[in-house]
C-alpha positions in Angstrom: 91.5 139.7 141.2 88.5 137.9 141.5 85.1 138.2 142.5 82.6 135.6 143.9 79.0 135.4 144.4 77.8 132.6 146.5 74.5 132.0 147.4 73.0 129.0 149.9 69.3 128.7 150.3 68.2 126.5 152.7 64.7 125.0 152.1 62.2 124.4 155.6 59.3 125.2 156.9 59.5 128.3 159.0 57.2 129.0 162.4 56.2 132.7 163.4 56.8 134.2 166.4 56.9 137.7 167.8 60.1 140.2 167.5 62.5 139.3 170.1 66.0 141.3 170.6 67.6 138.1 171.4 68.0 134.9 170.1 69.8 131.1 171.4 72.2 130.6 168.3 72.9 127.3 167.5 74.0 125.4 163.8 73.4 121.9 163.1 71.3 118.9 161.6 68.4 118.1 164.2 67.0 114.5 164.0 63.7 113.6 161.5 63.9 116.7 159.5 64.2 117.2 155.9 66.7 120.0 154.8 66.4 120.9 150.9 70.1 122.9 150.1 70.5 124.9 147.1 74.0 126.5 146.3 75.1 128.9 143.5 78.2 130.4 142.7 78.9 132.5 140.0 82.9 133.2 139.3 85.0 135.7 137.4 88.5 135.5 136.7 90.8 138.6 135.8 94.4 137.9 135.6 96.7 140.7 134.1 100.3 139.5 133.0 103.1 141.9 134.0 106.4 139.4 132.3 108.9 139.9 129.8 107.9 140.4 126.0 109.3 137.4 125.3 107.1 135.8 127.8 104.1 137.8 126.9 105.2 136.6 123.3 105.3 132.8 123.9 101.7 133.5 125.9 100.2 135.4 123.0 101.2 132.5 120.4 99.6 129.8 122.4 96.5 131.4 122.5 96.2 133.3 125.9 95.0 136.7 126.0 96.3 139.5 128.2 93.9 139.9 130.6 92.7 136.6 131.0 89.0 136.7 131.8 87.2 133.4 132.5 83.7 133.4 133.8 82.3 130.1 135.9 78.8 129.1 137.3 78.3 126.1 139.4 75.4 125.0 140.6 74.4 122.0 143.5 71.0 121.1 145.2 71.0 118.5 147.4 68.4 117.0 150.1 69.2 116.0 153.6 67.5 113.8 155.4 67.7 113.0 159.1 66.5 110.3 160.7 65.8 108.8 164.4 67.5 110.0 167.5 69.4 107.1 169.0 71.4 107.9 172.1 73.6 110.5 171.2 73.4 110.1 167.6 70.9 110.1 164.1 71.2 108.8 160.4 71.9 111.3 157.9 71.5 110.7 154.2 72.2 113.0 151.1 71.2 113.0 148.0 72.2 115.5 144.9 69.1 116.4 143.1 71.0 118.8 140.2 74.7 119.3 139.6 76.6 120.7 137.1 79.7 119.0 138.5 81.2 116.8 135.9 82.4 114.7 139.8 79.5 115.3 141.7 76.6 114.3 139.4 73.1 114.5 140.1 71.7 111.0 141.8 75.0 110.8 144.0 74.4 109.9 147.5 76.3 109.9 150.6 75.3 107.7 153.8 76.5 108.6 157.5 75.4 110.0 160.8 75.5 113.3 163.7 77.5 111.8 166.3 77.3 114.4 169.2 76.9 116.9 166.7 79.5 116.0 163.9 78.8 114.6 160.7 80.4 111.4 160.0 80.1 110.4 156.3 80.3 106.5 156.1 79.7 105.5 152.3 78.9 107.2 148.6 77.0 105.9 145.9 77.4 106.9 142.4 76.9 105.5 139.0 79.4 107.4 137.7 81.9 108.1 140.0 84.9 105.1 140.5 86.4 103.8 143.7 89.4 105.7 144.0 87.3 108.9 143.7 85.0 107.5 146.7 87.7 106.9 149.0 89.4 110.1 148.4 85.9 112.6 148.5 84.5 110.9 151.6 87.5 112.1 154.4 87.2 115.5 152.4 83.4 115.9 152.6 83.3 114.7 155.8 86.2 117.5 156.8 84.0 120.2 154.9 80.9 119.7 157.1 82.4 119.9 160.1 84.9 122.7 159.6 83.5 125.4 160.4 82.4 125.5 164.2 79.9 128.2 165.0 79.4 129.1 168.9 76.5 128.1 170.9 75.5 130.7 173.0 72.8 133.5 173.1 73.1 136.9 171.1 71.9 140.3 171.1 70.5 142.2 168.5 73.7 144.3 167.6 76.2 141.6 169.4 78.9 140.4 166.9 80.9 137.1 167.4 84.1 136.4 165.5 85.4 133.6 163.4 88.9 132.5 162.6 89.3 129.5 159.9 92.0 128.1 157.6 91.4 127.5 154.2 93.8 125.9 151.2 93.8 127.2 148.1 95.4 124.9 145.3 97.8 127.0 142.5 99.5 125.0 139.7 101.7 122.7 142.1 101.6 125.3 145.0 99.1 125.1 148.2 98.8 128.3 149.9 97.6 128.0 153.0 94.8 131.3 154.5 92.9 132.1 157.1 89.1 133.8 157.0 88.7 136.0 160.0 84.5 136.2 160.0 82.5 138.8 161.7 78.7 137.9 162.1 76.7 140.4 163.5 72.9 140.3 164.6 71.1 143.0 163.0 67.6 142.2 163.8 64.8 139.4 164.7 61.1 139.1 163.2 59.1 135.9 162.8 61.5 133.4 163.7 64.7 134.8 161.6 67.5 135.9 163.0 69.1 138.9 160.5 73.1 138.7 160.3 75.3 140.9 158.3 78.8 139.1 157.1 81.9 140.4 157.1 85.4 138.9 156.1 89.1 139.2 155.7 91.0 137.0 153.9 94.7 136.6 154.8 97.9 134.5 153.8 99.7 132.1 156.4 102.0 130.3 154.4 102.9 129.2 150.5 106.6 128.8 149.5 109.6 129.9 150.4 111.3 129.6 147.3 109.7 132.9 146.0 107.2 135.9 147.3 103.6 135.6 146.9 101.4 138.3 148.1 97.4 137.7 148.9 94.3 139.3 150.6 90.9 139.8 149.9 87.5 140.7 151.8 83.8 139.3 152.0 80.5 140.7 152.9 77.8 139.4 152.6 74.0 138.4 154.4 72.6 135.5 156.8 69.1 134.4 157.8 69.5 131.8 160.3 65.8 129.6 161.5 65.9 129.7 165.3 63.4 126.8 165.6 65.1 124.4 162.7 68.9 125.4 163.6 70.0 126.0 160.3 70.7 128.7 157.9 67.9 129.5 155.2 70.0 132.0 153.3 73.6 132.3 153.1 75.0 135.1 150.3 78.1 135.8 150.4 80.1 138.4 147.9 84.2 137.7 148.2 86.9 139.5 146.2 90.7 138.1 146.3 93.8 140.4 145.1 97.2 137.5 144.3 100.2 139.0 143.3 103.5 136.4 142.7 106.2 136.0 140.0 104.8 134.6 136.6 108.2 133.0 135.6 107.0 130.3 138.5 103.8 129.3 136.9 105.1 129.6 132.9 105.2 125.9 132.7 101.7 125.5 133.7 98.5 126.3 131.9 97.2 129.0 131.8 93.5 128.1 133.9 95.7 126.8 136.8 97.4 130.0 137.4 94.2 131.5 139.5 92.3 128.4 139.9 90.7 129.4 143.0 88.8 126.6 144.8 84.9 126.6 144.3 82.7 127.0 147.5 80.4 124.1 147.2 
């Protein structure tokens, strides 16, 4: 089982306006605007060995306890800047202000542009990072900021608008491949804010056939979304996934890659 706590706060200025019961919902980077991000994610690991005792033996001689709890925080600000409107598209650059990513270290910067409305990442600088790094995190940061597609259309104050998205989730040498079925709904609007509650379900599409693996998992969680700015301000989000397999498939593996669920960053 494990429970995660992630938290996005969004950093612009806000405009005031009255109560309205309906708002034009739209998400994405609009051109000469600064956007200061702040993520946090706090992780907890619980994994309960049901194996043989002379599995549970071998475990207990190399040092791993039964449960396995292992507690994670990572944290990631980060400014975005936007530049010029130029036909259809606008510069973006971002910088990471603090990290406590040993990959993703504060000072790193990534160059691109909103092309119609999707990001295109075109370079990284890093002092730290090498060259083989850059040219394998720029496709995958590019696909993380333009993954998720949100609709653009009006809502009402109690309208709900459902998500589906795939996610991969790396185990040992295993990728299991899910899908987050997200239900926003649009609780209420004061001063420019538009109030959604979260919910999601988290389901299983695929792993390996060579042996049964069993997954789900829930989310609920809080949005405040700027209707001027086009952007989130807050984004918390409280998950909890349940994975059930066969341990004799991961006993050659250590132990911290047996639930090595991905981070949200």
């Amino acid at each position: 089982m494990k429970k995660t706590i992630l938290l996005i706060l969004l950093t612009i200025s806000i405009t005031s306006c009255k109560s309205q019961e309906e708002i034009d919902f739209k998400v994405g980077y609009l051109p000469n605007y600064n956007y200061t991000l702040t993520q946090k994610q706090i992780s907890e690991n619980n994994v309960k060995y049901i194996a043989s005792d002379e599995i549970l033996q071998n475990f207990k001689k190399n040092g791993v306890e039964n449960p396995t709890i292992t507690r994670d925080t990572s944290l990631l600000k980060s400014v975005s800047k936007t530049g010029k409107l130029k036909g259809n598209e606008f510069p973006i650059d971002i910088e990471l202000l603090e990290s406590n990513n040993p990959t993703l270290t504060s000072g790193t910067k990534f160059f691109g542009k909103s092309i119609d409305g999707k990001t295109k990442i075109d370079s990284i600088y890093s002092s730290t990072m090498k060259e083989e790094k850059k040219r394998t995190l720029l496709p995958s940061m590019e696909s993380m900021m333009n993954q998720i597609k949100y609709p653009n259309r009006k809502i009402k104050v109690g309208e709900s608008f459902e998500q589906k998205n795939p996610m991969s989730m790396p185990i040992a040498d295993v990728t299991i491949e899910m899908e987050i079925n997200s239900i926003y709904t649009l609780k209420k609007v004061e001063n420019g804010i538009g109030y959604f509650d979260l919910d999601q379900v988290y389901i299983i599409k695929s792993a390996n056939k060579d042996y049964e693996m069993e997954l789900d998992g829930i989310g609920k969680g809080q949005i405040y979304y700027d209707i001027e700015k086009q952007f989130f301000t807050k984004f918390y989000l409280e998950m909890e996934m349940n994975l059930k397999t066969e341990l004799e498939v991961f006993v050659s593996f250590p132990r911290l890659e047996l639930l090595n669920f991905p981070k949200l960053v």
